[in-house]
N, C-alpha and C positions, 0 to 999 in steps of 0.2 A: 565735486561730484560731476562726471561728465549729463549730459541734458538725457533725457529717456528717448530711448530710441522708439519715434513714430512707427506703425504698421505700414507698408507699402502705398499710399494711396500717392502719390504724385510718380507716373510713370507713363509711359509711351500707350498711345490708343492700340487696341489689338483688334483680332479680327472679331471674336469673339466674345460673349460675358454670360453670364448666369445671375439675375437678381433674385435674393430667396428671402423671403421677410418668412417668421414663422411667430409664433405662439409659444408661450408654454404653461404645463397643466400645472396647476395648484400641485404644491409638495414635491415639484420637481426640482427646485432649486438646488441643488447638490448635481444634478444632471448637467445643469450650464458650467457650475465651474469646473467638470473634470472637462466637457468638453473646449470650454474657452483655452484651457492646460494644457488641452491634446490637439490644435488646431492645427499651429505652426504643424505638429510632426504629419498632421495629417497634408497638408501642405504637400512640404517636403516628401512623402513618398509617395504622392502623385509627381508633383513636377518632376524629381531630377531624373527619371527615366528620358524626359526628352527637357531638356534644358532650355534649349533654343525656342518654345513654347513661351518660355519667362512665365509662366505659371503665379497667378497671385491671387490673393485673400485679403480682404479687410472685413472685420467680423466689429459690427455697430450693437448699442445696446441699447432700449427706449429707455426712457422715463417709468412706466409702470413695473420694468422688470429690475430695472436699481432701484429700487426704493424694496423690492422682495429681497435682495439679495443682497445688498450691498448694505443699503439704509443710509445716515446722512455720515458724512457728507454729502450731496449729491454733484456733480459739474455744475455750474453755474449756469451756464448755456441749456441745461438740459430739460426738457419739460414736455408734455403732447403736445404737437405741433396743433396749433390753433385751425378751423374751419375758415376759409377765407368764403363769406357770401357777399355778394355787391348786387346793384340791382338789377343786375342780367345774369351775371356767370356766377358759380361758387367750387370752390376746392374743399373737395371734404378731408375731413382727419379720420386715417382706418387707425385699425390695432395696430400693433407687431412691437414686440419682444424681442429677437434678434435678428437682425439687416448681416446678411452674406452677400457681399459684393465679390464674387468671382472674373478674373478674366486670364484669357490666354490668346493667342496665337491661333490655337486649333481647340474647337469645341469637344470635342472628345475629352480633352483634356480638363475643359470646367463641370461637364457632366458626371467624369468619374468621382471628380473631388464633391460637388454637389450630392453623387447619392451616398459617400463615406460620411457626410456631414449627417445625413439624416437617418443614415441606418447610425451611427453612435447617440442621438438622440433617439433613437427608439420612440415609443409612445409618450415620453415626453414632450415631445413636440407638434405642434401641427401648423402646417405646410398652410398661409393666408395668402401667399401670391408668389409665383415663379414665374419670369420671364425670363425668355432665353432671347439674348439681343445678337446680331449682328455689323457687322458692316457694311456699310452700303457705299460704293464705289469709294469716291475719294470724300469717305468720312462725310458723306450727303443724310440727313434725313428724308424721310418719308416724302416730307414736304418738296423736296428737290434740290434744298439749300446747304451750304455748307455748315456744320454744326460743332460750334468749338474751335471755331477760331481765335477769339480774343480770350484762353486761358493762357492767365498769368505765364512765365517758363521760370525755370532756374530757380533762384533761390527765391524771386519775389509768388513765386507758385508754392512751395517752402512756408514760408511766411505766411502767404494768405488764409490756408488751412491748418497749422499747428498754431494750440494755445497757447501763450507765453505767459509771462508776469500777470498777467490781467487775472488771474486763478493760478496761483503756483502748485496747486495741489492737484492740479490735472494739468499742468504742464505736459508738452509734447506727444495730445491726446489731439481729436478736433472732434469737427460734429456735422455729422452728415444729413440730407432733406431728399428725400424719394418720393416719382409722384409717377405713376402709371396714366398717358394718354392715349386717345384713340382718335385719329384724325376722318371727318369725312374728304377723302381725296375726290370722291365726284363733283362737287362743291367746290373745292378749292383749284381743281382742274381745268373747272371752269372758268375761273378768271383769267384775264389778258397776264403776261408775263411781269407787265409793269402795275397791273395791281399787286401780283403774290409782293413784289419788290417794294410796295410801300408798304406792306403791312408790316414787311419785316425789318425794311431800313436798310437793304443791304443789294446788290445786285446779286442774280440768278448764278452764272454763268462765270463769272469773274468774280464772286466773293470780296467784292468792295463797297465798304461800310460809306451810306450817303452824308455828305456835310450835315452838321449839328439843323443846321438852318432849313434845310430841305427835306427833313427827315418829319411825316403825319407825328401828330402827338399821342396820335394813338400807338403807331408803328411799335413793334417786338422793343426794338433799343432800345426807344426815346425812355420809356415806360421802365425799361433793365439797366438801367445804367444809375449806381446807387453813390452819393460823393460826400464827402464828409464837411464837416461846418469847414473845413480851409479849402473847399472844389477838390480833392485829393477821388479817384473813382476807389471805391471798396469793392477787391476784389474778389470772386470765388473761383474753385475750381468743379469742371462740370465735366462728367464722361459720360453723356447721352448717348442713347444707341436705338434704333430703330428697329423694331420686334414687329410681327405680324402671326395671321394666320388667313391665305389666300381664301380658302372654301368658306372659310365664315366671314368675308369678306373686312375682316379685322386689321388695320394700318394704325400702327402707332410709334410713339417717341415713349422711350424710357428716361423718364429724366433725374438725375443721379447729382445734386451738389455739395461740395464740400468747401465750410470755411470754418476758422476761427472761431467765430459769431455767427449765430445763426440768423439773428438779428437781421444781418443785412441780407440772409435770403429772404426770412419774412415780409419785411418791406419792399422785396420785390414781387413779393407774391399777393402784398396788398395795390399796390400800385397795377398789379396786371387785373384783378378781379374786382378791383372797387374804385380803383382810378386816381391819377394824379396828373389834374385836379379830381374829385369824385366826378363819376359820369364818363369819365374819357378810360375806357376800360380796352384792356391788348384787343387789337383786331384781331387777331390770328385764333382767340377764343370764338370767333365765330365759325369756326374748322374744326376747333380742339378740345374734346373735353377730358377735365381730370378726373380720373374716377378711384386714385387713390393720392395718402400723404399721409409719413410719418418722418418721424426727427428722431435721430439716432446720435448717441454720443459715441466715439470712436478711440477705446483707448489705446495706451502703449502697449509695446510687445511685453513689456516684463508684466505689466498688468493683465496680461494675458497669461502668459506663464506663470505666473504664481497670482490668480487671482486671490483678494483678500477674504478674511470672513465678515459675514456681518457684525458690524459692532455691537454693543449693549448698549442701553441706555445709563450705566454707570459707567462704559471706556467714555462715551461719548460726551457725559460731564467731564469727566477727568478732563479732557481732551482740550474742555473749555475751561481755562484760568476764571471767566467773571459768572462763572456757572455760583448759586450760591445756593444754602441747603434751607429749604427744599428749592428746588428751580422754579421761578417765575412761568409761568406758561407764557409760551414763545409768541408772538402775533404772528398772526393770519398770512402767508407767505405770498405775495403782491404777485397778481394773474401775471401769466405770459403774456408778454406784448402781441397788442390787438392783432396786430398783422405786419408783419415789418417784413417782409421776405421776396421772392422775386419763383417766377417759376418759369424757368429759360426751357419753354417747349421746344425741344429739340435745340436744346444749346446754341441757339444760333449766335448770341455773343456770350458771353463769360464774362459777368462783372467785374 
């Protein structure tokens, strides 16, 4: 049997994106699976009017909303992304039900498919944050810096975000970590150009990442950079984008990760808000604060197209061979990991 074909996420940065995290009402569940059914078409008859747009969708699911709808099995990876509080900074966990990762070429393009999205959800749904991100010159955040540079390419980009053997039962799914920031740029404007450049580890102007040696312990890298028991770096993939709104004097980083394991965004998300060692927490949080975060699991397109139904609690014995009658009550399902994750504010590297 050929492997499941992933939904679009490892593709070229575009000009544009739409991020739409949304809600849904009790008793709506029959809602999400005709929409999950009807995505792709909905897709497709926005994009291929202009092609050259490349028009794309990846449609994420929480934790609260599989367990409505689906029930167990659940992804293994999948859970509410944990609050990160350290003794300065903290990353909260909001709601959200389904993650629309939109992007194109031309915004008009993510807009149209954005409002077909949610006029086919009807009051089923509601709308807990939309941002609409852009480009900024040559792929620059808010900040000034280059952002996304160090994602994976080709097939090790491939790899990074789709599940394998580690869960064959959501094989060629992944799982994605969204975090809405808001930058004070007066503050961070103020610094000399060789401060922004140690907070972040990277030069301004030339996007050259500083020797291991040279590089604050605090600095954005040192803190992002995630390696396995053999030094091996674990990578993710990140399509940050920079959103604003001038008159409310609002400047922010969308920040958008996808991998395998969430694991290793967690850990980078604890290492920036509570420090590694504790105490040495991201400089760059003293610019930036996160004011949202959820975890999203990301299935296949067939899983999409023919989502399943919920199981019973008799398929779901059946299902298990050491199930015995009656069934033992299950233990207590061991909390998400405290904090293992990484929160690359404006992507500036890509673990």
């Amino acid at each position: 049997m050929p492997p499941a074909e992933p939904q679009t996420i490892v593709s070229a940065p575009t000009e544009a994106a739409i991020f739409l995290v949304v809600t849904i009402a009790s008793g709506a569940e029959d809602a999400v699976r005709d929409l999950m059914a009807d995505a792709g078409g909905l897709k497709r008859s926005v994009g291929f009017r202009v092609p050259e747009a490349e028009l794309t969708l990846v449609v994420g699911i929480g934790a609260a909303l599989w367990d409505r709808v689906f029930g167990d099995p659940r992804p293994a990876g999948l859970h509410p992304l944990p609050a990160f509080a350290g003794s300065r900074y903290t990353a909260p966990s909001t709601p959200g039900d389904l993650l629309f990762h939109i992007r194109a070429h031309r915004f008009d393009m993510c807009f149209e498919l954005a409002q077909r999205i949610t006029d086919h959800l009807g009051a089923a749904a509601t709308v807990v944050d939309e941002v609409h991100g852009f480009r900024s010159f040559d792929e620059r955040d808010l900040l000034g810096f280059v952002d996304g540079t160090e994602n994976p390419e080709g097939a090790a980009a491939h790899a990074a975000v789709t599940i394998g053997d580690e869960d064959p039962a959501f094989g060629g799914g992944s799982y994605v970590v969204i975090q809405r920031y808001v930058h004070d740029l007066p503050a961070w404007d103020a610094l000399s150009t060789e401060a922004q450049e140690a907070a972040i580890g990277r030069t301004k102007l030339s996007d050259i990442e500083f020797a291991d040696e040279v590089k604050a312990p605090n600095s954005h890298l040192t803190l992002n950079v995630i390696e396995d028991e053999n030094g091996d770096e674990l990578q993710i993939l990140r399509f940050n984008m920079p959103f604003g709104r001038v008159g409310a004097r609002e400047f922010g980083t969308y920040y958008i990760a996808y991998a395998r394991d969430p694991a290793i965004i967690e850990r980078m998300l604890t290492n920036m808000f509570i420090g590694d060692p504790p105490g040495t927490t991201d400089r760059l949080l003293d610019f930036s604060t996160a004011l949202t975060g959820t975890l999203f699991y990301v299935p296949t397109i067939a899983f999409l197209d023919d989502p399943p139904e919920r199981a019973t609690e008799a398929e779901s014995s059946a299902a298990d061979p050491g199930a015995t009658e009656p069934a033992a009550a299950a233990p207590d399902a061991p909390a998400p990991p405290a904090s293992d994750g990484s929160l690359h504010i404006g992507s500036l590297r890509p673990s």
